[in-house]
N, C-alpha and C positions, 0 to 999 in steps of 0.2 A: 504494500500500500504506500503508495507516495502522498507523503504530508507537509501539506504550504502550512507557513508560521505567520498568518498574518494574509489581508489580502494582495499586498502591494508584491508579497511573496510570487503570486501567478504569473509563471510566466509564458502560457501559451493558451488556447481557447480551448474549451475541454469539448470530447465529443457525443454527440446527442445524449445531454448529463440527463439519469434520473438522481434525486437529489431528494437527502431528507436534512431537516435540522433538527436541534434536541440538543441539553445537556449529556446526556446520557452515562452519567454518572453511577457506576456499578456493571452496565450490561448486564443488567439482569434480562429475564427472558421476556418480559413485553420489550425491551429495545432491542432484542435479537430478532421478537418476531418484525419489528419493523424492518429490519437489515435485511432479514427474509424477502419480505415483500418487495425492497427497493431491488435485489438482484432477481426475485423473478419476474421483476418487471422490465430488463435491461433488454434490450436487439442487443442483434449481435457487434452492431456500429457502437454501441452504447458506451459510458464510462458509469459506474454509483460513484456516490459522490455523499460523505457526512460533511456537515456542516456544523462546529458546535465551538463553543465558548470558554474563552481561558483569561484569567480567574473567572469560576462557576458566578453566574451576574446575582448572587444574595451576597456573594462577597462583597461584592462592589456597592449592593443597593441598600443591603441590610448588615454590616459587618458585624452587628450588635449581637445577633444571632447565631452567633459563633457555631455555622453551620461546618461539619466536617466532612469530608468525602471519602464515598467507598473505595474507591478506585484514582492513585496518584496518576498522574498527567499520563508517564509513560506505560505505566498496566492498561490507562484507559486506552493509550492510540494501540496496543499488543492484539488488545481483545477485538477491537471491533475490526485489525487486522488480516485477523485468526480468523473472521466472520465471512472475510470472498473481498471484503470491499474496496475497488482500486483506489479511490482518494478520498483524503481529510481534508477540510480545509479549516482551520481552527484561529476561529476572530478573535483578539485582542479586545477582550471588553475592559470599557472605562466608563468614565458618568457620561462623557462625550457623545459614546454611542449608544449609551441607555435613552439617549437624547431623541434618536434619531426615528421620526414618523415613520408608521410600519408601512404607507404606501409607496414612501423614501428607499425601506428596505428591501422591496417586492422588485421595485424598477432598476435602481443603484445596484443592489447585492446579487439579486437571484436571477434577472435577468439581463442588466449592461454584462456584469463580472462574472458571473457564471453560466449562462445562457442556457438556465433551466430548462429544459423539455418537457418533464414529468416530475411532480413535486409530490412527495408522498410524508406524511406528518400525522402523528399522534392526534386522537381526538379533542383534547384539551388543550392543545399546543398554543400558547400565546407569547406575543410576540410585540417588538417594537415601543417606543413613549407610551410608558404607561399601561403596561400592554395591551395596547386596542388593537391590535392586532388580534384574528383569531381567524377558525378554519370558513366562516360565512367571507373575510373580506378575501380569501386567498381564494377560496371557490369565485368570488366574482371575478377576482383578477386573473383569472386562470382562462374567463373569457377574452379578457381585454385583451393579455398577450399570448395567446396560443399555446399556454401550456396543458397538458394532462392534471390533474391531480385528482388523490386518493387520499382518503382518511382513514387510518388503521383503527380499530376500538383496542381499549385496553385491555389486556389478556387480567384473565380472572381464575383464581383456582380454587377451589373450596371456595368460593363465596367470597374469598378478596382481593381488589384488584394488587396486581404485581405495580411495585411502585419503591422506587429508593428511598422514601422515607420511611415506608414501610419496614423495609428492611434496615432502617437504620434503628429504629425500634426496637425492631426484634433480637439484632445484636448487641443494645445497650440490654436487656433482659436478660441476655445470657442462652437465648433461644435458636443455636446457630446452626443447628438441623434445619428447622424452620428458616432461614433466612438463607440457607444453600440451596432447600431445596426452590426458592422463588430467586436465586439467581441461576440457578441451572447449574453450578458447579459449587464444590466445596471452599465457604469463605476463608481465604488466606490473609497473611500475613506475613515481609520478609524484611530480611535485615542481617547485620551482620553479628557477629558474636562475636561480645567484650567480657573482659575478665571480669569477674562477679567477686561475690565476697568472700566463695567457696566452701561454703558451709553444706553446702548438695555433698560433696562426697568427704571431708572433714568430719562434717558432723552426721549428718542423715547417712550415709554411706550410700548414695543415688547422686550421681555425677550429675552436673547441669549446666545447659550453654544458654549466657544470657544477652539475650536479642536488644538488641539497639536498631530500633526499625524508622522508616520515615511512614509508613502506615496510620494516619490520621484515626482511624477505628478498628478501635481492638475490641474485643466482647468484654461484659462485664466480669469483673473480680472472679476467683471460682479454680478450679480442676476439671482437664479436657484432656477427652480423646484424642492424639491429632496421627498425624500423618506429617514428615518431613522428608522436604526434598534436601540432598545432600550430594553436590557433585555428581547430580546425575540416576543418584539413586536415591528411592522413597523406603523410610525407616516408619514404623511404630513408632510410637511416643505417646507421652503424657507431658502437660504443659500445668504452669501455672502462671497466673495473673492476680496479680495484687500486693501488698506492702509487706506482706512478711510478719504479720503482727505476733508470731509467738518469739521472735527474733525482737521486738519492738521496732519493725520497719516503719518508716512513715513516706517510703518513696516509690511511686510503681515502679514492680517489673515484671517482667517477660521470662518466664523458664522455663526451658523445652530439655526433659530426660529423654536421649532414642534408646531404644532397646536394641541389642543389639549391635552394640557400636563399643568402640575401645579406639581413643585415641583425641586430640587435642584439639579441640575446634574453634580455639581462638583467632580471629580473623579469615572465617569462615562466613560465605553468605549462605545462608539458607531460607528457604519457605516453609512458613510452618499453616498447616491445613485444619480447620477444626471441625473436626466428625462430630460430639455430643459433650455437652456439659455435664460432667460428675457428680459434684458438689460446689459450693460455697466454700470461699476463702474463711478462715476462721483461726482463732488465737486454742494455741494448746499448752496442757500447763507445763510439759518438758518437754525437750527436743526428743526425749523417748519416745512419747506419743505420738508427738509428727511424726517419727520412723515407721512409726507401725500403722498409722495410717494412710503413710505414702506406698505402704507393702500393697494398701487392700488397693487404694486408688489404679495401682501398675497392676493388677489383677482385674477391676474392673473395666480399664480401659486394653485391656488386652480382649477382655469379652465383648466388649463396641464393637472394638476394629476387626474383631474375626465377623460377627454377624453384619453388620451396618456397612451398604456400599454407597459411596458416595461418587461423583464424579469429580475427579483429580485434575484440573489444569495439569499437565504436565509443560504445556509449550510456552515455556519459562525462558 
């Protein structure tokens, strides 16, 4: 997939583009099924074409909200890569162009600069100052200048729609079964492993590599199943997230035991995958009793990851 940084980036006329826009923030599966629809809507002359927004526009509009994202810049261009899609075009949003009238952006954006064909967009998809933009003004306009367009509904499963908030939710809860299964793949997390306090195999005698990740959402506090990718190959593991409170932590971290592994994984990157939540983070009265509850924890998440399949990004 070839990705312009910017529009000024373009530098040749694209060919009979179908084109959708969107944050698209997670890929989860209602934005897959759009990416669906944009590539089987292509001829063979055709180019798809994503169109979407860098910093995510609440940053810019609402910073107050201290909105987090599922998916950092470069997972999000990997994934919708991995989806068939030949180009990104990815706009620089500012207050400037939160400015900018959406029949501004119709004329300027989709059809001078990209010379739209077929515009395919989400049912609630809004857009432009204010956003008055929405799918009645693109339908009209879609007369004016000769484009196609379609409006996808939103994919619904059990009764909710799929939606990254949603899933951001459900991973603050610590529900991340739930929130794999409406991205379509098991939620990750990667980074690289820095020297910890070493108290995993000093004291608990359970070795542990602790993640330093740029991953904006981790799930909440607790003991997980996971799955880690390591140079290639995917290990068993059990993780922990939270301060360490029988230690008196008061600083989050990240700790991922693989089973199966002997040897030094300091300035190592890894992906750590999370299959189900175990239990709750919780204070215990001696490092004894962690031991022996980290015994049952690697016992119960070894019973996860034998029954429970999940699907694994591997194309890392």
């Amino acid at each position: 997939m070839r990705v312009y940084r910017g529009l000024d980036s373009i530098d040749r006329p694209f060919k009979d583009p179908v084109v959708t826009i969107g944050n698209f923030d997670g890929v989860h599966l209602g934005h897959q099924k759009i990416f669906r629809k944009v590539i089987e809507s292509k001829r063979p002359s055709s180019e798809s074409i994503v169109i979407t927004f860098h910093p995510h526009p609440l940053r810019v509009l609402a910073p107050e909200r201290g909105l987090k994202l599922l998916t950092p810049l470069d997972e999000k261009i990997r994934l919708i890569g991995a989806m068939g899609i030949d180009v990104m075009v990815l706009i620089d949003f500012n207050k400037d162009f939160s400015r900018l009238p959406a029949e501004v952006f119709i004329k300027d954006i989709l059809i001078d600069r990209i010379g739209t064909k077929h515009l395919i967009v989400g049912h609630n998809y809004r857009f432009g100052k204010g956003k008055e933009g929405d799918t009645r003004l693109l339908r009209k306009k879609a007369k004016q200048y000769g484009y196609a367009f379609t409006v996808v509904r939103s994919l619904r499963i059990n009764g909710q729609t799929v939606s990254s908030s949603r899933i951001r939710q459900l991973l603050s809860w610590g529900r991340v079964c739930e929130a794999s299964f409406l991205l379509g793949r098991a939620y990750s997390i990667s980074g690289r492993v820095i020297k910890g306090a070493g108290r995993g195999e000093k004291i608990l005698n359970t070795p542990t590599a602790n993640l330093l990740t740029e991953n904006e959402i981790v799930p909440r506090e607790g003991v997980y199943a996971v799955k880690v990718l390591l140079d290639g190959r995917l290990y068993n593991g059990v993780a922990n997230i939270g301060k360490n409170p029988t230690f008196g932590g008061t600083m989050p971290s990240y700790e991922v035991h693989l089973f199966d592994f002997k040897g030094n994984l300091i300035g190592k990157d890894i992906r750590v995958y999370f299959v189900d939540r175990i239990r709750a983070e919780r204070r215990f009265p001696t490092p004894e009793a962690l031991r022996a509850q980290i015994q049952k924890d690697i016992e119960t998440a070894l019973f996860i990851l034998n029954e429970h399949r999940v699907n694994i990004d591997l194309n890392v």
